[in-house]
C-alpha positions as CSV (number, residue, x, y, z in Angstrom):
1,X,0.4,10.4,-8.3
2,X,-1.2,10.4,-4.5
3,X,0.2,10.2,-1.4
4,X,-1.5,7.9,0.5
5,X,-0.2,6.8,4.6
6,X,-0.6,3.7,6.1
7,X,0.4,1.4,9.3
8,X,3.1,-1.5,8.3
9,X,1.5,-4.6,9.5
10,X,4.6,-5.7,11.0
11,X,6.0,-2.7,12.9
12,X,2.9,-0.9,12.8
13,X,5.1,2.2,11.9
14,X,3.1,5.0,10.2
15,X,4.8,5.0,6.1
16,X,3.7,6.4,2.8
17,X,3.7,5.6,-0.7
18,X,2.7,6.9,-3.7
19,X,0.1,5.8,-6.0
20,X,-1.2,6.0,-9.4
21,X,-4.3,6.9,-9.8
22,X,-4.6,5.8,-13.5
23,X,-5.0,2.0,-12.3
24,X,-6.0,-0.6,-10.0
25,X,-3.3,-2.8,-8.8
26,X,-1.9,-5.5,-6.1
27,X,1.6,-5.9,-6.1
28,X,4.7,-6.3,-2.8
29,X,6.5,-3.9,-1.8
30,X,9.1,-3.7,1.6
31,X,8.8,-1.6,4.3
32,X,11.3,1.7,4.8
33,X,11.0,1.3,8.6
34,X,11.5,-2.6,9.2
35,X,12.3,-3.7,5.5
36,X,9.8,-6.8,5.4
37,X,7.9,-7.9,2.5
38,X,4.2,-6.2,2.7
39,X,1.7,-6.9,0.3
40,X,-0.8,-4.0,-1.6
41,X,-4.0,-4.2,-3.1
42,X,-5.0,-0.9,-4.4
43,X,-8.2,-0.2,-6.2
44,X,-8.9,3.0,-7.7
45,X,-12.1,3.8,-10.0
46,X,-12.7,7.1,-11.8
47,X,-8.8,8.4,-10.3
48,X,-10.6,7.8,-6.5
49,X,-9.2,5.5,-4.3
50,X,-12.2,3.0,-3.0
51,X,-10.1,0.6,-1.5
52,X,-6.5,0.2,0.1
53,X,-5.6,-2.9,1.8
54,X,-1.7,-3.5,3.3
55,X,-1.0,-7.0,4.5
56,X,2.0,-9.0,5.7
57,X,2.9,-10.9,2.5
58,X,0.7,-14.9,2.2
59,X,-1.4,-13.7,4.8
C-alpha cells in the first residue's frame, strides 16, 4: 500500500488515501473533510503510479 495526497475537488482540503499498488482501479469514495462523494481513477503499471485523477462524482 502507498500513501498518496490529494486536493478534494469540493473543499479543496489537502486528504490522503491509500492505494494498492497491485492494480489499476476507478471506484467513489467520500471525503473525510466535507463528506461528499469524490470519484478515483487510479492507474498503476509495474507497482508505479502513472496516473491519479480525483473528480467530483458525474463530472
Amino acid at each position: 500500500m502507498i500513501e498518496h495526497f490529494f486536493m478534494c475537488p469540493h473543499c479543496w482540503q489537502q486528504i490522503s488515501m491509500l492505494l494498492d499498488p497491485a492494480y489499476s482501479q476507478t471506484y467513489v469514495e467520500d471525503c473525510e473533510v466535507c463528506c461528499n462523494p469524490i470519484e478515483l481513477r487510479v492507474d498503476f503499471e509495474k507497482g508505479e503510479m502513472i496516473a491519479f485523477e480525483a473528480k467530483e462524482l458525474g463530472q
